[in-house]
C-alpha positions in Angstrom: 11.7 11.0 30.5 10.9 7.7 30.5 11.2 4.9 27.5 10.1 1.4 26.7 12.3 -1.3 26.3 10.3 -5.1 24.6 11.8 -8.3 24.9 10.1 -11.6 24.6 10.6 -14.6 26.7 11.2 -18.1 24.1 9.8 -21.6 25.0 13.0 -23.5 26.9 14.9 -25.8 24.4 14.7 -28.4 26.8 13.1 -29.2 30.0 10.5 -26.8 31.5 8.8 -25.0 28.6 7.7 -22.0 30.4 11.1 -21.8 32.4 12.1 -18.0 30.9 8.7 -16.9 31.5 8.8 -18.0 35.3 12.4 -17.2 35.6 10.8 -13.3 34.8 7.9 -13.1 36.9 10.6 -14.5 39.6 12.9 -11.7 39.3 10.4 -8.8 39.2 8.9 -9.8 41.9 11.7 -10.1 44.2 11.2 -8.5 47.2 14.1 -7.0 47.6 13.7 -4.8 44.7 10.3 -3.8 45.3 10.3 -2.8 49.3 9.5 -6.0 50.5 6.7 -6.7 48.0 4.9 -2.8 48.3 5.3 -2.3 44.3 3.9 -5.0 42.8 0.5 -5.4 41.0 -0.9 -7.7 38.9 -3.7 -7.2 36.0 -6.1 -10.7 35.8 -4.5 -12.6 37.7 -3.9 -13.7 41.2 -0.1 -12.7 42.0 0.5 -15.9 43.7 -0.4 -18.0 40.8 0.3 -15.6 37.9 3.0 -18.5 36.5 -0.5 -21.3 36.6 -2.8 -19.0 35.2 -1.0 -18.2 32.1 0.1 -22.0 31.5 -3.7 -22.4 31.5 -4.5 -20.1 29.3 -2.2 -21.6 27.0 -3.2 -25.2 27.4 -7.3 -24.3 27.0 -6.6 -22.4 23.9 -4.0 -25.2 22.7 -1.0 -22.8 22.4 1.3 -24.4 24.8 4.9 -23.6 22.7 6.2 -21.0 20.7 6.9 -17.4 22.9 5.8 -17.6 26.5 5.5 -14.2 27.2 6.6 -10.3 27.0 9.0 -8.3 29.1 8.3 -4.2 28.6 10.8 -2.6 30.5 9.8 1.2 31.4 12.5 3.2 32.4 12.8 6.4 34.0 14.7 9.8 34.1 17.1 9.3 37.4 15.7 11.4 40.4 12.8 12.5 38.4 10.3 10.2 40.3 9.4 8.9 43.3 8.5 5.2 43.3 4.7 5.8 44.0 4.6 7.8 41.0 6.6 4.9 39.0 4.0 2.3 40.2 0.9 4.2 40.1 2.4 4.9 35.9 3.0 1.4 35.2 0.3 0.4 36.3 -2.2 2.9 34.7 0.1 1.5 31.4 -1.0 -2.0 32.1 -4.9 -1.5 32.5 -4.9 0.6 29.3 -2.6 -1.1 27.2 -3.6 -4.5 28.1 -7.1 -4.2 29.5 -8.3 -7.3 30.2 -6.8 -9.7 27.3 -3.7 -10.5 29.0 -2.6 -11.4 32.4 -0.3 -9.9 34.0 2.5 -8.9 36.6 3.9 -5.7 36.6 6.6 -4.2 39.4 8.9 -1.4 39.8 12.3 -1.9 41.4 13.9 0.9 43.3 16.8 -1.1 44.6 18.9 1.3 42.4 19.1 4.7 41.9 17.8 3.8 38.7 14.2 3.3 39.3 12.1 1.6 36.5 9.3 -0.9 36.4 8.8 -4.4 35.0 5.7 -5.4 33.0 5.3 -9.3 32.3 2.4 -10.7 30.4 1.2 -14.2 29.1 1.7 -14.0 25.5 -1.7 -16.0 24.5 -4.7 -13.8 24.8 -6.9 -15.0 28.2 -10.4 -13.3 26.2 -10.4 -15.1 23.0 -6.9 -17.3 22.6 -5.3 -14.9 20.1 -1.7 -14.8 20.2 -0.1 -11.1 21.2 1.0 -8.8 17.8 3.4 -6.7 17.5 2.8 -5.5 14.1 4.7 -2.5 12.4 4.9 0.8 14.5 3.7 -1.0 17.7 6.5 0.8 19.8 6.3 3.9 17.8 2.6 4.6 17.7 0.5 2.7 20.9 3.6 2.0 23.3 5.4 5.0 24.1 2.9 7.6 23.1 0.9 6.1 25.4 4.2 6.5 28.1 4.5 9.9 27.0 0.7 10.5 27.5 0.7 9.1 30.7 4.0 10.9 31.8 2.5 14.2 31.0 -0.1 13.0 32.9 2.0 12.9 36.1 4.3 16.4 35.1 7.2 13.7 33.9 9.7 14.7 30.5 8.6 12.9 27.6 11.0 11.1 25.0 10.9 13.4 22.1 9.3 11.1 19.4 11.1 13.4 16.1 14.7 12.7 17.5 14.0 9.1 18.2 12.7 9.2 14.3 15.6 10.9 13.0 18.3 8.5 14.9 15.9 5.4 13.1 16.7 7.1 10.0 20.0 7.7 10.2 20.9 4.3 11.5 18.9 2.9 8.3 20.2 4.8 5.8 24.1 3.7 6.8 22.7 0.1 6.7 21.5 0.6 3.0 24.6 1.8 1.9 26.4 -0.9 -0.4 28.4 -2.8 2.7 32.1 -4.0 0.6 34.3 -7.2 2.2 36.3 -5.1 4.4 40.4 -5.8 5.1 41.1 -7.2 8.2 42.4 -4.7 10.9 42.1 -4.3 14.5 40.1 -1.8 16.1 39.6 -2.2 19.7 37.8 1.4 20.5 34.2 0.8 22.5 31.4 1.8 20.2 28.6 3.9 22.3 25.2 2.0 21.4 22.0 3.6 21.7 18.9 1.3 22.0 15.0 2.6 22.5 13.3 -0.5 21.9 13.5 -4.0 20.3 11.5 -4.6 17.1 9.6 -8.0 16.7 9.3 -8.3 12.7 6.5 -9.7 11.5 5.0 -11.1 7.9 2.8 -8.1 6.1 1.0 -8.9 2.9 1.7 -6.3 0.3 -0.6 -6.5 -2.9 0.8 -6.0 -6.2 0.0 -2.6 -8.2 -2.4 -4.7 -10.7 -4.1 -6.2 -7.4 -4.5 -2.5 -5.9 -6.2 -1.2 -9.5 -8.5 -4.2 -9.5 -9.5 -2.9 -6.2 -9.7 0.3 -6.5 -12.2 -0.5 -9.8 -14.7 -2.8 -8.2 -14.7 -0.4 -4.6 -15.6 2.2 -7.5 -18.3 0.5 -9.4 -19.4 -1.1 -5.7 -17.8 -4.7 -6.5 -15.2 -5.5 -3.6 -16.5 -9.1 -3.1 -14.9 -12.1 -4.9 -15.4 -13.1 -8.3 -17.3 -16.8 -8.3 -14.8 -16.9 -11.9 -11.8 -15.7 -9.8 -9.8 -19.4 -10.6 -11.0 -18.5 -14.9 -8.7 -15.2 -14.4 -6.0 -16.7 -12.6 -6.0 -19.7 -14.9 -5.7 -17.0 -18.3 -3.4 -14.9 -16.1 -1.1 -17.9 -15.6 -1.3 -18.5 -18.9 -0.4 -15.5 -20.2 2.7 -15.0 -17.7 4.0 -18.5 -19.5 3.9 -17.0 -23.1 5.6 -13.8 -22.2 8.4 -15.7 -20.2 8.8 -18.3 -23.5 8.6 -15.0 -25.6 11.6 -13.3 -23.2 13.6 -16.8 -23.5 13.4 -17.2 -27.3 14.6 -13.5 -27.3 17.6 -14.2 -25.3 18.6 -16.7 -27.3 17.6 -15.7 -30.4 16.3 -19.1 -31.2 15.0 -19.7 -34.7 15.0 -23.3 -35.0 14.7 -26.9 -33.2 18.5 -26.8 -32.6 18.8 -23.9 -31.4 16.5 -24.5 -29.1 18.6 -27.3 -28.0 21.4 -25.9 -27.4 19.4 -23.1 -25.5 18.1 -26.1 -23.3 22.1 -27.1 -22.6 22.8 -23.5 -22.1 20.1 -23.5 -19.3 21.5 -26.1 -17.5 25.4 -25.0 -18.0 23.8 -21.8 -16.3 22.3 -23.7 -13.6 25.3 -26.2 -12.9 27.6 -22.7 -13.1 25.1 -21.2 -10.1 25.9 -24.1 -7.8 29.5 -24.3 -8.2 29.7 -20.9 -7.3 27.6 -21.9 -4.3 29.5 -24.0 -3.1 33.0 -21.8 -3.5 30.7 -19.1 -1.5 30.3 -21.9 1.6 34.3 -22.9 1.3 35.1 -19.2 1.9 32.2 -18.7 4.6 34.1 -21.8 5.9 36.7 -19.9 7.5 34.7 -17.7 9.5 32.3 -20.1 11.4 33.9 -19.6 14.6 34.1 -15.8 14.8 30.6 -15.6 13.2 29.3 -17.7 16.2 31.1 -15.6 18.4 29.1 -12.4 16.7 25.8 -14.2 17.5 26.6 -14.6 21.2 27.5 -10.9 21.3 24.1 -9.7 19.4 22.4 -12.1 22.1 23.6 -10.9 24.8 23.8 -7.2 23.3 20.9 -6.0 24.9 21.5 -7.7 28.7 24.8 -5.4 28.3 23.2 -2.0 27.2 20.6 -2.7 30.1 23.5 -3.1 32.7 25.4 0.1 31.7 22.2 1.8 31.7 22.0 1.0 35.8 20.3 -2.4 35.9 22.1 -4.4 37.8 20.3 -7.5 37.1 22.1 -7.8 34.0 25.6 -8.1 35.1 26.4 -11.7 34.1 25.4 -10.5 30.7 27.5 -7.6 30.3 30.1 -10.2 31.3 29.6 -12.6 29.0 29.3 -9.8 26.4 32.7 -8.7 26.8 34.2 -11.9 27.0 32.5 -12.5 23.5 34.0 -9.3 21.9 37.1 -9.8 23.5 37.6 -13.4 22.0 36.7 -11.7 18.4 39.6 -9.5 19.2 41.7 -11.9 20.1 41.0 -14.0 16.2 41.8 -10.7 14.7 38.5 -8.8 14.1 36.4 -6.2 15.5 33.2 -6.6 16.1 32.4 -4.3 13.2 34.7 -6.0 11.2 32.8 -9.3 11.7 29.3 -7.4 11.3 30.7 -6.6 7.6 31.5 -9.5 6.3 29.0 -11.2 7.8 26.7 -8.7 5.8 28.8 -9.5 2.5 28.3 -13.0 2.5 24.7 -12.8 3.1 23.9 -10.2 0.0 26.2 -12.6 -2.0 24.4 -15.2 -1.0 21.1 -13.7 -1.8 22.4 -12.9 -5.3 23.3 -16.4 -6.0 19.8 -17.7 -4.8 18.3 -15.2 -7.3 20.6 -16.4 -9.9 19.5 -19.9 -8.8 16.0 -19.4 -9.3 16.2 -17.5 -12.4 18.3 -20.3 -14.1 16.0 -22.5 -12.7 13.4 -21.1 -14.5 14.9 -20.9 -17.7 15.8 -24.8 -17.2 12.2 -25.5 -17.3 11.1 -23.0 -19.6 13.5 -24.8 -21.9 12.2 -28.1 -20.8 8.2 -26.9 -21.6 9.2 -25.3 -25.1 11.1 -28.7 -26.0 8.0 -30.2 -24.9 5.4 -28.4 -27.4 8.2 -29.2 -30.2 7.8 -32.4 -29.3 4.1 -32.7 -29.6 3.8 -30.8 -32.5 5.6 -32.9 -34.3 3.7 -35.9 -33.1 0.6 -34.5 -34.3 2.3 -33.1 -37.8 3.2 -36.8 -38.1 -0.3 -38.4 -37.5 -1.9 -35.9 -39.8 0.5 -36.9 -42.7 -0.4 -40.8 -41.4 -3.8 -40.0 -42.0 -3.9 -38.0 -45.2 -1.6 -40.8 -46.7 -4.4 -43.6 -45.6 -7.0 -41.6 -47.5 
């Protein structure tokens, strides 16, 4: 069985940008771990000048920062393969997942009995200067099939793609559950992590149920392209959304006349002052936790580095270090890791609930403002008409 582990290599914070990305391509092909150099390919590119290749990639096509590259990590079933196999695999992986848009490196290390093989790729396209994607179902439905494909291939186990779906769901479904500000005990007991591959999450576009009728209309009647009058209908729609939003407001207060409107206007901005102060009490009692909340983001950092080193790679060992240091300092302020994970959770959905107060009082503040407004002018104009009726 063998399984696909992503990680992505960051632009340095200071210094050499591309310093992760050549620290990677350094460590897989280290000689040592590959028989002197005997496993070790490379996919368009020259091996000795992988690292300047990609860099100019990146400067022709302008996109020097951001992620330098990709680190797949494909592991295999201990003593089910010989390291011939393993690099013949890979590297049949390489040609067909990456064909010839991306350079790169790939090894496999059989310095362990643990053998697996490193894939390292520039992450700008070298074809046409497009950034790599990892949209939604990436791992699930192109990566490891294509593993599992390829495995079969060479009379390897396969990762069984319905359990690995059934573990997602479970693990989601105890995340949606309502997560309450837990009571503060210690619980020391190592929790067995399970990890198949690291999810990238990405911006999709969702359209609205009124967009996807409008679509489904003019695909039927043969009219998908734009509308030359598309800003007249966004203009009445606009419009529209504004009266039923003043219509819902006048409701809520029940206004009926031009002081009642007022005071709906004060009310407004009570509502909104009320939102921030309990902002603010929110950040006091978040206050508290800084340092054990940094703590948790050195442990999910370095989360992965540990899993990988109890899993057999070696390489990872001042990672699983630093790791447990990490936890062991939460311990030591009176939390589990758990623990921390839940209230860090809690403070977030609160947070969230107060931004969506924020905004809807926000809204009602100008709402307010705009229906004080056509009061305004309304009486401006009932004045000039009585100015002029009284001249005639």
């Amino acid at each position: 069985m063998a399984i696909t582990k992503i990680l992505h290599m960051k632009q340095a914070k200071t210094g050499y940008q591309a310093k992760h990305l050549a620290n990677g391509l350094k460590y897989i092909t280290d000689k040592e771990k590959t028989d002197e150099g005997r496993y070790i390919g490379c996919n368009n590119c020259i091996l000795e000048n992988a690292l300047g290749q990609m860099e100019e990639t990146k400067k022709h096509f302008g996109k020097m920062g951001g992620r330098q590259g990709y680190h797949f990590i494909i592991s295999f079933k201990e003593k089910e393969i010989k390291e011939e196999t393993a690099f013949e695999l890979v590297g049949q992986f390489v040609k067909e997942y990456l064909g010839s848009d991306y350079e790169a490196v790939y090894a496999v290390h059989n310095d362990t009995e643990h053998i697996h093989g490193h894939i390292i790729f520039n992450s700008v396209r070298c074809s046409d200067g497009k950034k790599y994607d990892f949209p939604k179902g990436e791992w699930e439905y192109r990566i490891q099939p294509l593993v599992n494909r390829l495995c079969q291939e060479h009379g390897l186990s396969v990762l069984d793609m319905d359990e690995v779906k059934d573990k997602r769901a479970g693990r989601q479904n105890n995340k949606d559950k309502k997560t309450k500000k837990p009571s503060v005990t210690v619980d020391s007991s190592p929790k067995e992590m399970e990890l198949y591959y690291v999810f990238i999450p990405y911006r999709n576009r969702h359209l609205t149920r009124h967009q996807k009728e409008c679509f489904i209309r003019k695909y039927r009647a043969g009219k998908v392209h734009t509308s030359p009058k598309t800003w007249e209908y966004r203009h009445s729609i606009q419009a529209l959304s504004r009266l039923q939003d003043e219509y819902i407001f006048w409701a809520k207060y029940g206004i009926r006349n031009k002081d009642e409107l007022r005071a709906a206007e004060t009310a407004a901005a009570d509502g909104l002052r009320a939102v921030y102060q309990k902002k603010a009490a929110l950040s006091e009692e978040k206050r508290q936790y800084q340092n054990v909340f940094r703590l948790l983001k050195e442990v999910e950092t370095l989360e992965m580095e540990a899993e990988l080193y109890q899993e057999g790679y070696q390489e990872f060992v001042q990672g699983f270090k630093a790791y447990g240091e990490a936890c062991r300092r939460i311990r030591a302020l009176g939390y589990s890791v758990a623990e921390v994970r839940g209230i860090e959770l809690y403070f977030r959905n609160r947070g969230q609930e107060l931004e969506d107060e924020r905004a809807q009082a926000m809204k009602e503040k100008r709402i307010a403002r705009r229906l004080s407004q056509k009061v305004y002018r309304q009486e401006i104009n009932r004045d000039i008409r009585r100015e002029s009726r009284e001249r005639v």
